[in-house]
MIKOL-580916 format. One record per residue (C-alpha): z, x, y; residue in one letter. Coordinates in steps of 0.05 Angstrom, whole numbers, plus 32768, in hexadecimal, padded with zeros to 4 digits. Example, Ala and Ser with C-alpha at 12.3 -4.5 7.8 and 13.67 -1.06 7.14 Angstrom:
BEGIN
809C80F67FA6a;808F81117FEBs;
END
This chain:
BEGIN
828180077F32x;828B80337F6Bx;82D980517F6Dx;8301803A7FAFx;82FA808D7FC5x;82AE80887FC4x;82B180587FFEx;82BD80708045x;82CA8051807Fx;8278805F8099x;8267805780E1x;8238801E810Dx;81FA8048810Ex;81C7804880F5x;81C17FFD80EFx;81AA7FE880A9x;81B680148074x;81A4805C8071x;81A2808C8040x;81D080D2804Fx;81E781068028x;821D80EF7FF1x;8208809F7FF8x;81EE8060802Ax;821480538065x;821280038076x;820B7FDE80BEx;820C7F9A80CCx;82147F728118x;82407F338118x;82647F228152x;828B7EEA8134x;828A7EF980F1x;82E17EFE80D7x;82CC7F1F8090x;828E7F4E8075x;827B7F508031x;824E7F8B8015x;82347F707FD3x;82137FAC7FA3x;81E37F987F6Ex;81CA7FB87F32x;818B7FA67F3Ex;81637F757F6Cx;81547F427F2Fx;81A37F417F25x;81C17F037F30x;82057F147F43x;82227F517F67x;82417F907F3Dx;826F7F987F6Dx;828B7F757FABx;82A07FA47FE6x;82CE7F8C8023x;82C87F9D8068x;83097FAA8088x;83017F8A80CEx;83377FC680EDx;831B7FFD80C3x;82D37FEC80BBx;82BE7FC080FAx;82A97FE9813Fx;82A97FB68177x;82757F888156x;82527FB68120x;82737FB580D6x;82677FEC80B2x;8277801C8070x;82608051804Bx;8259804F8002x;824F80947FDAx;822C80A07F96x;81F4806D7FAAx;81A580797FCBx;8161805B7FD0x;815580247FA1x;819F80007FAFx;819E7FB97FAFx;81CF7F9A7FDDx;81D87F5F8004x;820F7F428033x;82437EFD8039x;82657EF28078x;829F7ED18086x;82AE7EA780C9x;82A97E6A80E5x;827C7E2980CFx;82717E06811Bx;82307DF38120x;82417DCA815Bx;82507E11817Fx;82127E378154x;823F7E5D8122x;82237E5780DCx;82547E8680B2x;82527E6E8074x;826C7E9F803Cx;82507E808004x;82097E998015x;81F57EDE8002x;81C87EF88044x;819D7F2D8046x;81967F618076x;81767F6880B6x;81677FA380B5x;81557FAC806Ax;811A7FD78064x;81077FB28029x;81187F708004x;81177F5B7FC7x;81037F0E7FBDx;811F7F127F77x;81027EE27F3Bx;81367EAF7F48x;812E7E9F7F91x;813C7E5B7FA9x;81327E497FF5x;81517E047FE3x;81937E2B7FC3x;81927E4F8008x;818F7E0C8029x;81C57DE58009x;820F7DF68002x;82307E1E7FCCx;822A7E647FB2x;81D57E7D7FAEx;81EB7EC57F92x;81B67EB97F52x;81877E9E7F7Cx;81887ED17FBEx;815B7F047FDBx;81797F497FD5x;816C7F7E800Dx;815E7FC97FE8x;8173800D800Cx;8137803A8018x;813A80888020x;80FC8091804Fx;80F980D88050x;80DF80D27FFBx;809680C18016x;805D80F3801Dx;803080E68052x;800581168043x;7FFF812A8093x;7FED80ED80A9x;7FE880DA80EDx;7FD8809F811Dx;7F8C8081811Ax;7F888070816Ex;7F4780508180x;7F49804581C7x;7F437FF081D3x;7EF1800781EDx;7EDF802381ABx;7F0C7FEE8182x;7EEC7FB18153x;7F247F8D8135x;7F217F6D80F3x;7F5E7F3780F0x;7F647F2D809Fx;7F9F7F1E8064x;7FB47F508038x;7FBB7F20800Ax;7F7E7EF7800Fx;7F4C7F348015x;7F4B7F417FCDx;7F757F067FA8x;7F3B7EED7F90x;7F1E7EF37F48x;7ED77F027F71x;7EFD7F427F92x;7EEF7F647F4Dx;7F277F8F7F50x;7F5B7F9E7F1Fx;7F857F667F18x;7FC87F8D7F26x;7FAD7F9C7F64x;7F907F557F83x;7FAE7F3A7FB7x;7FD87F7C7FCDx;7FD97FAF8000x;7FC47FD97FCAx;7F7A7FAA7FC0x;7F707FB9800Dx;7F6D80008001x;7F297FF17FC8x;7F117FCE7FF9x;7F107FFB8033x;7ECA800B8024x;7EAE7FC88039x;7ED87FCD8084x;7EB1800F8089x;7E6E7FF68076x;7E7F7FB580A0x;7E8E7FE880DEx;7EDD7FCB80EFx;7F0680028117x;7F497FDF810Fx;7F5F7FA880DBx;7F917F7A80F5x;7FC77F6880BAx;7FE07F1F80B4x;80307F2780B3x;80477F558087x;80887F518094x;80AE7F358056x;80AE7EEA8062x;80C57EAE8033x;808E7E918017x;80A47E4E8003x;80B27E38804Bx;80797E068043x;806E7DC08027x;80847DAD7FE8x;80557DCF7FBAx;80347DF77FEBx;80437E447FF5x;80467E608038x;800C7E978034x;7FFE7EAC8080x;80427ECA8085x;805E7EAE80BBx;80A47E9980ACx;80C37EDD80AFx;81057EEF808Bx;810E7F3E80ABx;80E47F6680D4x;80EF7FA980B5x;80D77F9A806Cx;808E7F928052x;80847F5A8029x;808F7F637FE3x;805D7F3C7FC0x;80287F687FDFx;80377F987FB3x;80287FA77F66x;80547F927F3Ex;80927FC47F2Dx;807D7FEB7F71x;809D7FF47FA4x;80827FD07FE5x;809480028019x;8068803B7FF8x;8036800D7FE7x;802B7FF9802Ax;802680498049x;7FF68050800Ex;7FC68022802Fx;7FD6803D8079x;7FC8807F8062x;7F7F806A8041x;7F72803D8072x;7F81807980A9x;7F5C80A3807Cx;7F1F807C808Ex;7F23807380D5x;7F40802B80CFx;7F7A802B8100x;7FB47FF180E2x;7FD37FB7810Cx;800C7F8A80FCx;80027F4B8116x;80567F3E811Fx;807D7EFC8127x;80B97F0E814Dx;80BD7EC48163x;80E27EA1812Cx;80F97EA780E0x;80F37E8580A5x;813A7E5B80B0x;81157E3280D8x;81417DF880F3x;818B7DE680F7x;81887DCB80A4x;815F7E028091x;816C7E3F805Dx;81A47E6D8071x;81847EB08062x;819B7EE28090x;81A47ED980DDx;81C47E8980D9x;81F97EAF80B1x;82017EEE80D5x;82077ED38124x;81DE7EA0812Bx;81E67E93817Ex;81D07EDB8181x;81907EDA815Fx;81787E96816Cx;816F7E6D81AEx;819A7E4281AAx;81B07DFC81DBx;81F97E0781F1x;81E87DBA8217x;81E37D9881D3x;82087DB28197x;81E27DED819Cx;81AB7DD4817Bx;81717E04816Ex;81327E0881ACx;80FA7E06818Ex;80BE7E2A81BBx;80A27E488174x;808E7E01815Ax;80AF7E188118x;80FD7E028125x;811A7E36813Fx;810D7E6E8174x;812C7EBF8177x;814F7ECE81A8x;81237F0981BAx;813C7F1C81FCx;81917F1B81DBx;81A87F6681DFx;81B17F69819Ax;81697F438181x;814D7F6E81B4x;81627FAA819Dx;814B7F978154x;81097F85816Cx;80FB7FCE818Ex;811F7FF2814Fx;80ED7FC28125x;80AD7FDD8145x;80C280248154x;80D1802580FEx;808B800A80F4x;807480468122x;809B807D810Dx;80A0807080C2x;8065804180ACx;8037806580DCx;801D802280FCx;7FF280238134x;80007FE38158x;801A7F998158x;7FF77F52816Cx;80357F278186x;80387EDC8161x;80477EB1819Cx;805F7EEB81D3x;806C7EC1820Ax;80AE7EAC81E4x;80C57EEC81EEx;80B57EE78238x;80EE7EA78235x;81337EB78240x;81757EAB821Cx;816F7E648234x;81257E638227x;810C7E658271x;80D77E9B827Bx;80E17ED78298x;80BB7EF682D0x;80DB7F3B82B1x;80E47F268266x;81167F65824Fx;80F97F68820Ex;80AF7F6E8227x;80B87FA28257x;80ED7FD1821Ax;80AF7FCD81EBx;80847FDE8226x;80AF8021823Cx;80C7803881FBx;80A9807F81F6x;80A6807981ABx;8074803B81B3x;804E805A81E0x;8016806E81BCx;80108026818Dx;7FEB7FE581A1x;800B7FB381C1x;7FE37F6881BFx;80017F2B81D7x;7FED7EE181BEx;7FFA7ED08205x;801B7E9081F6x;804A7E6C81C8x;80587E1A81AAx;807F7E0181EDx;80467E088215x;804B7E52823Bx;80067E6E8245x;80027EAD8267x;7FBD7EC88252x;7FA17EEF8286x;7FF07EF782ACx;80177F168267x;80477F548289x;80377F94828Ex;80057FD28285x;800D7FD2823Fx;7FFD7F91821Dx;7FB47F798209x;7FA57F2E8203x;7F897F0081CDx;7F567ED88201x;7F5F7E9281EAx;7F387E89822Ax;7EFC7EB18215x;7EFD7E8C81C9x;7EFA7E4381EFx;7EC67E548224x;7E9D7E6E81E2x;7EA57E3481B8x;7E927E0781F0x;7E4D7E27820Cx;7E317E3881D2x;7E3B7DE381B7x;7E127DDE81EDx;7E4F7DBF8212x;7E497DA88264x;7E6D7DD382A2x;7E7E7E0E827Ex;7E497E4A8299x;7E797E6D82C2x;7EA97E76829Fx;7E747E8D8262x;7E637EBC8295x;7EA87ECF82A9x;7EB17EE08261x;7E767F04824Dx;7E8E7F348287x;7EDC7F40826Ex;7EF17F018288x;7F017F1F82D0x;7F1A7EDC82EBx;7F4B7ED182AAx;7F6E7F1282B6x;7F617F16830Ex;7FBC7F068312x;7FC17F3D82F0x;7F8C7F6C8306x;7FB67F5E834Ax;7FFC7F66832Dx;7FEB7FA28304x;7FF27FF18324x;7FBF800282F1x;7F787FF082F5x;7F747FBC82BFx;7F467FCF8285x;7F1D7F928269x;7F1E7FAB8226x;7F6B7F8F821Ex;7F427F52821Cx;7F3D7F4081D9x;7F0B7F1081C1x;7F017EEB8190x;7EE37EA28179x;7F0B7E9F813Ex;7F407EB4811Ax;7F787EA380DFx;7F987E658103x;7F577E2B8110x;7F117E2980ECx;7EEF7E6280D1x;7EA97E7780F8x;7E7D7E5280C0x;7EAF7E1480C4x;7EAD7E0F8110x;7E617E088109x;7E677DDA80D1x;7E9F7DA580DDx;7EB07D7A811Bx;7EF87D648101x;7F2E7D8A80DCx;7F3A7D798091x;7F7E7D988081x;7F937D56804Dx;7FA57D8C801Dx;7FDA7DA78047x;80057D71803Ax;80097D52807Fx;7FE07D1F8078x;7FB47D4580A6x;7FE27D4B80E3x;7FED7D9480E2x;7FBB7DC28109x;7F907DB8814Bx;7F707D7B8155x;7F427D9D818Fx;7F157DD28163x;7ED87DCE819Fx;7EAF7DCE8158x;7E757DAD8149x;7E517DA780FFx;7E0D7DA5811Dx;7DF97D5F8106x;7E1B7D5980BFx;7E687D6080A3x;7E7A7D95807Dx;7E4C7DB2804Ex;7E037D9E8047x;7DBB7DAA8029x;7D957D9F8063x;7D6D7DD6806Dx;7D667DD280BEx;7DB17DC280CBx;7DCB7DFC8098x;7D9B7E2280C6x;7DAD7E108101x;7DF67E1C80EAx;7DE37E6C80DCx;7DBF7E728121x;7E0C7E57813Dx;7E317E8A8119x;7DFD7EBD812Ax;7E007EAA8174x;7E4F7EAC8177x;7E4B7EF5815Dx;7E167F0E818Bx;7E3C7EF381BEx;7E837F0B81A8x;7E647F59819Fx;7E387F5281E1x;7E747F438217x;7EA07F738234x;7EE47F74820Ex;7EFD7F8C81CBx;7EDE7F568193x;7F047F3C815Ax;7EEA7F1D811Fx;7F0A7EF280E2x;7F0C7F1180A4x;7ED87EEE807Dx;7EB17ED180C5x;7E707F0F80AFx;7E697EEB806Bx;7E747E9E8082x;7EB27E988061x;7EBF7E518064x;7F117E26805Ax;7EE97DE5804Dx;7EFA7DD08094x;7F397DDD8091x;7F587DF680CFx;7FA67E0680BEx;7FA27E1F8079x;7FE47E518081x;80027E238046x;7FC87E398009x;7FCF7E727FDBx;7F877E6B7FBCx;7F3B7E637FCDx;7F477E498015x;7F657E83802Dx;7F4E7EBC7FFBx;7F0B7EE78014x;7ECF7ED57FE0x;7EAC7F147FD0x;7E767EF17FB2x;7E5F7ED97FF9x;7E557F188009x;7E0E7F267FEFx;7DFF7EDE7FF1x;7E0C7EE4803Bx;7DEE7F2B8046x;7DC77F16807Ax;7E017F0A80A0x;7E257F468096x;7DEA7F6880AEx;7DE77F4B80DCx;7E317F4B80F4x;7E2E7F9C80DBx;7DFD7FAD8116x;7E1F7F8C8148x;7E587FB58139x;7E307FF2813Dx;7E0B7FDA8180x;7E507FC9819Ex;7E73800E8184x;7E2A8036819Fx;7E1E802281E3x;7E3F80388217x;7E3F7FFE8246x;7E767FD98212x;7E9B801B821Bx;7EAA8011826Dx;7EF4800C8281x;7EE87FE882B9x;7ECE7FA782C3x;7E787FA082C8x;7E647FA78306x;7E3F7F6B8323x;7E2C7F828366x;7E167FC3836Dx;7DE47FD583B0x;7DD3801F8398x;7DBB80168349x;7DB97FDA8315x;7DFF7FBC8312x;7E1B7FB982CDx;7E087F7682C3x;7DE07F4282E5x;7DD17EF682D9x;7D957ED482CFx;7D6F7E9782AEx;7D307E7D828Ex;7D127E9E82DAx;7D2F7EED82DDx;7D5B7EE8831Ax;7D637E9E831Ax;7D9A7E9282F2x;7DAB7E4582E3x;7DF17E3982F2x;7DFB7DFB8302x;7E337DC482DDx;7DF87DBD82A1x;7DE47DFD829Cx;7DD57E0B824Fx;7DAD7E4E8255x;7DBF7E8E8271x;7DA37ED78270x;7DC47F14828Bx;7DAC7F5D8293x;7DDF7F9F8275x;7DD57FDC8299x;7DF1801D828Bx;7DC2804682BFx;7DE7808E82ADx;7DDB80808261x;7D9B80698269x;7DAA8022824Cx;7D907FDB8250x;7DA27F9D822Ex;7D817F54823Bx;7DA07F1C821Ex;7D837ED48220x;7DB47EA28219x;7D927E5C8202x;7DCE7E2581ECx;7D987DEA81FEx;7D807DC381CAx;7D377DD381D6x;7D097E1D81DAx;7D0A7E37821Ax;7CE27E678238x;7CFA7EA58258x;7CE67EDA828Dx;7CE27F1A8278x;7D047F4B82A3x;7CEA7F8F82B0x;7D0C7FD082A3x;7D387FED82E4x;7D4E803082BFx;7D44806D82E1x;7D12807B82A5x;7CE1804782B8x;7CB68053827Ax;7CDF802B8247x;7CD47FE3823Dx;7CFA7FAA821Dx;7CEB7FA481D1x;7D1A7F6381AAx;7D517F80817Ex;7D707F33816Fx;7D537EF08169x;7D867EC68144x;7D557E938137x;7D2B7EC6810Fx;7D437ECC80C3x;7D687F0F80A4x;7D5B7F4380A8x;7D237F3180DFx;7D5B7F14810Dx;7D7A7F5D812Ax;7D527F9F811Cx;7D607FE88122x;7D4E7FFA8161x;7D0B80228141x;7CF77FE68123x;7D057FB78156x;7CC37F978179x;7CAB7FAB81CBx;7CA17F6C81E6x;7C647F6F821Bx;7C5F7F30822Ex;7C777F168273x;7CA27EE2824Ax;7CC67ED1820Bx;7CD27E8C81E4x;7D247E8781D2x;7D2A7E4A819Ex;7D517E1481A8x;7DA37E2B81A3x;7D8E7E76819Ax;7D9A7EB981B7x;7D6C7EF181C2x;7D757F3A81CFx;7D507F7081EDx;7D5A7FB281F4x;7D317FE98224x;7D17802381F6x;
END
């Protein structure tokens, strides 16, 4: 029990609580709150508070902060919040003090064995069954001199992966203390450097409720966050404590070159709609941190597609947002964020967007963010899209655009070869608005592309299955995109048949030469270089086994692949023409322009509405390189011209580093064992791509 003369009157900053000499001073924002409650545990598995601490509103309130200081207590507090105020959910308040809330601002929570979402959700007292926030002293960490891994976006391969399901599995063989946690990345930071990933991009990490899903289901993608400051608990070993855990794996993951981003979900929470659990923000100020409809009871807007929507661009959630990623920065040594649907923070209070969205353009000056990532999922649920036109310098894009176009021409779909060629080039035309509304030259590697990743089919699955099969989601398959641009390649699912299943590895072969040939920084799936397949399911956030967890024993029976995908990496990383910060140059008079277009003829490129083959030249005249891809997404061989070498060193000639019709390891070779191809043409097999190189 702390005496009444260990308690001080504390002050409203820092918000959150924060370890000083003698004790923790404590800050909380409510507006409208009438009463604060500090409740002190003994430990986060207690079920009810040690001791109960009022908040004088005259002695401990500064206009809208409450706050205290309590002395004789440090790092490894438990502590939690009620608030007392008004219940008017007709006019968005939500105060309801028989709800223990956690803080905002925690810097890590405690899910406790006894939480109940449902206790959260209906009335009476949930103090046994509560999350409990936990004070954190961050000065006790050694980070042994680390320091930010920057890869500039030209020299960047992102791999987009769970920390979870990269080594849940029993086939991780790892010690099972450490599957599934942030310490299991950390063993398996060997394969990412073998594999030849620059950056991994972490599914949210922030703590989030896990049993926001269908009955029986658990939510494992993360995205139902409870706080933005905390990393989630279960991530870590048991008995450890999750903010160290995760630095450890920074730290080794820095260690080895591998720069870390958080892919962050500053869009909505875990209380989801109006009769949802009452967690934190409902009961602290609800009409601040939510969007809500003064025009109808104030009912919750919904542009997240999950119930409810933050009120990003509020003073006060803006404010938490910046604080949010400058503590990532500063004291988790992050090196940049991938924004869950970041048009709605573009929207305003009332959810119109914003030509000048506030909140975008205070993450986008703030000198402490500066040096960090910023990439936008240029849309959200309601129907924004604002890829190629997202604000700013600053922000790189997730190109839905260039993951579409892909899908399409390489199904062998109909009216599609410009924009494949548009994309192979950095997707000029998607980003021309704001090439003309930018000061700075636009660099196309803020183009990030990708043909997959967590949310939709895996690579293997989008060459496998024509229809989504999520019945085990418990939605009787109405959850997830109906429009995949898939196609199984003549059979559902999985299959003996020797020509489809080969077929199906030429597809996933021609997706990655494709991905690691354009101009822009690639992305790949966690699993895509080993054909990790969710049995055509394409919305599996709700499954905490097989369908989301990496299968290490694919990985030899899929060596080919990885191979495969390994040199790609390399040859993307090595020459310098996917190193240019501007875009290729088409139309040079003086020397060989970047890139050039032909077909099946050299300098006769097909490009009418059913164009399905393609070739296009790669010149980097100053260091002395030339690439020659053949594009062929027709259903039959086709013969191509062979170009001849325009490098100022006339003497070398093409020799074929990839055929993806060719079996591992014959289908890419190191470049002094790849074969000079003398005569005037070459044979590309029906839906296959072929690569030459001048040496």
């Amino acid at each position: 029990m702390i005496p009444d003369n260990h308690i001080k009157k504390g002050r409203s900053y820092p918000i959150g609580a924060t370890v000083e000499d003698g004790g923790v001073n404590f800050c909380i924002f409510s507006q409208n709150a009438h009463f604060v409650e500090l409740l002190l545990f003994d430990s986060p598995e207690s079920q009810k508070p040690s001791q109960v601490i009022l908040l004088d509103p005259t002695e401990n309130k500064t206009f809208y902060y409450w706050h205290i200081f309590v002395e004789g207590i440090g790092h490894g507090q438990a502590y939690a919040y009620r608030m007392y105020g008004p219940y008017q959910p007709e006019k968005g308040l939500y105060f309801d003090s028989s709800k223990v809330l956690i803080d905002p601002y925690a810097k890590y929570i405690h899910p406790g064995p006894n939480y109940s979402r449902k206790a959260a959700q209906r009335p009476g007292n949930n103090s046994p069954y509560s999350m409990r926030s936990v004070v954190v002293d961050n000065s006790q960490y050694d980070w042994e001199g680390d320091l930010p891994c920057t890869h500039d976006y030209k020299k960047m391969v992102i791999y987009e992966m769970h920390v979870g399901g990269f080594t849940k599995s029993p086939s991780s063989g790892i010690e099972d203390s450490k599957k599934g946690t942030y310490a299991g990345v950390i063993e398996k930071i060997p394969y990412l450097k073998e594999l030849g990933v620059t950056t991994v991009e972490l599914l949210p990490v922030f703590q989030f409720d896990k049993f926001d899903a269908p009955q029986g289901r658990i939510n494992f993608w993360g995205y139902s966050p409870i706080n933005f400051f905390a990393p989630h608990q279960e991530y870590a070993r048991e008995g450890k404590n999750p903010v160290d855990e995760f630095r450890d794996m920074v730290k080794a993951l820095h260690k080895a070159g591998i720069e870390v981003i958080l892919d962050v979900v500053y869009n909505h929470t875990a209380e989801v709609h109006e009769s949802g659990p009452t967690l934190n923000f409902r009961g602290i100020e609800n009409n601040a941190y939510y969007m809500t409809d003064n025009q109808n009871n104030y009912t919750y807007k919904n542009y997240s597609g999950c119930g409810n929507t933050l009120n990003a661009n509020h003073s006060i959630v803006r404010r938490m947002i910046v604080d949010s990623l400058k503590y990532w920065v500063t004291e988790m040594h992050v090196d940049g964020f991938r924004f869950d649907l970041a048009s709605v923070l573009s929207r305003d209070e009332d959810g119109v967007p914003l030509k000048n969205p506030p909140i975008l353009w205070a993450i986008e000056s703030n000198p402490v963010l500066a040096g960090a990532k910023m990439i936008a999922e240029a849309w959200d649920a309601a129907g924004l899209y604002q890829v190629g036109n997202f604000i700013g310098d600053k922000f790189a894009e997730w190109n839905g655009k260039y993951r579409d176009v892909m899908r399409r021409f390489v199904k062998g779909d109909e009216f599609i070869i410009h924009d494949f060629m548009d994309c192979i080039a950095g997707s000029k035309r998607v980003f021309e608005q704001s090439i003309i509304n930018n000061t700075e030259k636009r660099n196309p590697n803020r183009s990030i592309n990708f043909i997959t990743c967590h949310d939709g089919f895996t690579l293997n699955d989008l060459v496998s299955y024509n229809y989504k099969h999520n019945e085990h989601n418990g939605e009787d398959n109405r959850d997830g995109s109906n429009d995949n641009l898939s196609w199984n390649c003549g059979v559902e699912g999985h299959t003996e048949n020797s020509d489809i299943n080969h077929l199906r590895d030429k597809q996933v072969k021609n997706f990655m030469t494709l991905l690691f040939l354009s101009q822009g920084t690639p992305m790949i799936l966690m699993g895509d270089e080993i054909r990790r397949t969710k049995g055509g399911n394409n919305n599996t956030y709700c499954h905490d086994n097989e369908l989301n967890w990496f299968d290490w024993n694919e990985v030899e029976k899929n060596r080919g692949l990885f191979e495969f995908t390994k040199k790609l990496i390399k040859a993307n990383l090595t020459f310098r023409v996917f190193q240019k910060e501007e875009f290729w140059d088409e139309h040079s008079l003086t020397h060989p322009p970047t890139i050039s277009w032909h077909g099946v003829d050299f300098d006769n490129p097909d490009l009418g509405d059913r164009s399905h083959a393609i070739a296009y030249m790669l010149t980097d005249q100053e260091a002395g390189e030339q690439i020659y891809v053949m594009v062929n997404s027709y259903w039959e061989a086709l013969e191509f011209e062979m170009p001849l070498c325009t490098l100022d060193d006339n003497s070398k000639t093409f020799h074929r580093v990839i055929d993806t019709d060719l079996p591992s390891p014959r289908d890419i070779l190191p470049l002094d064992e790849a074969k000079e191809i003398k005569e005037e043409s070459y044979i590309v097999a029906p839906r296959s791509i072929a690569v030459f190189i001048a040496l």
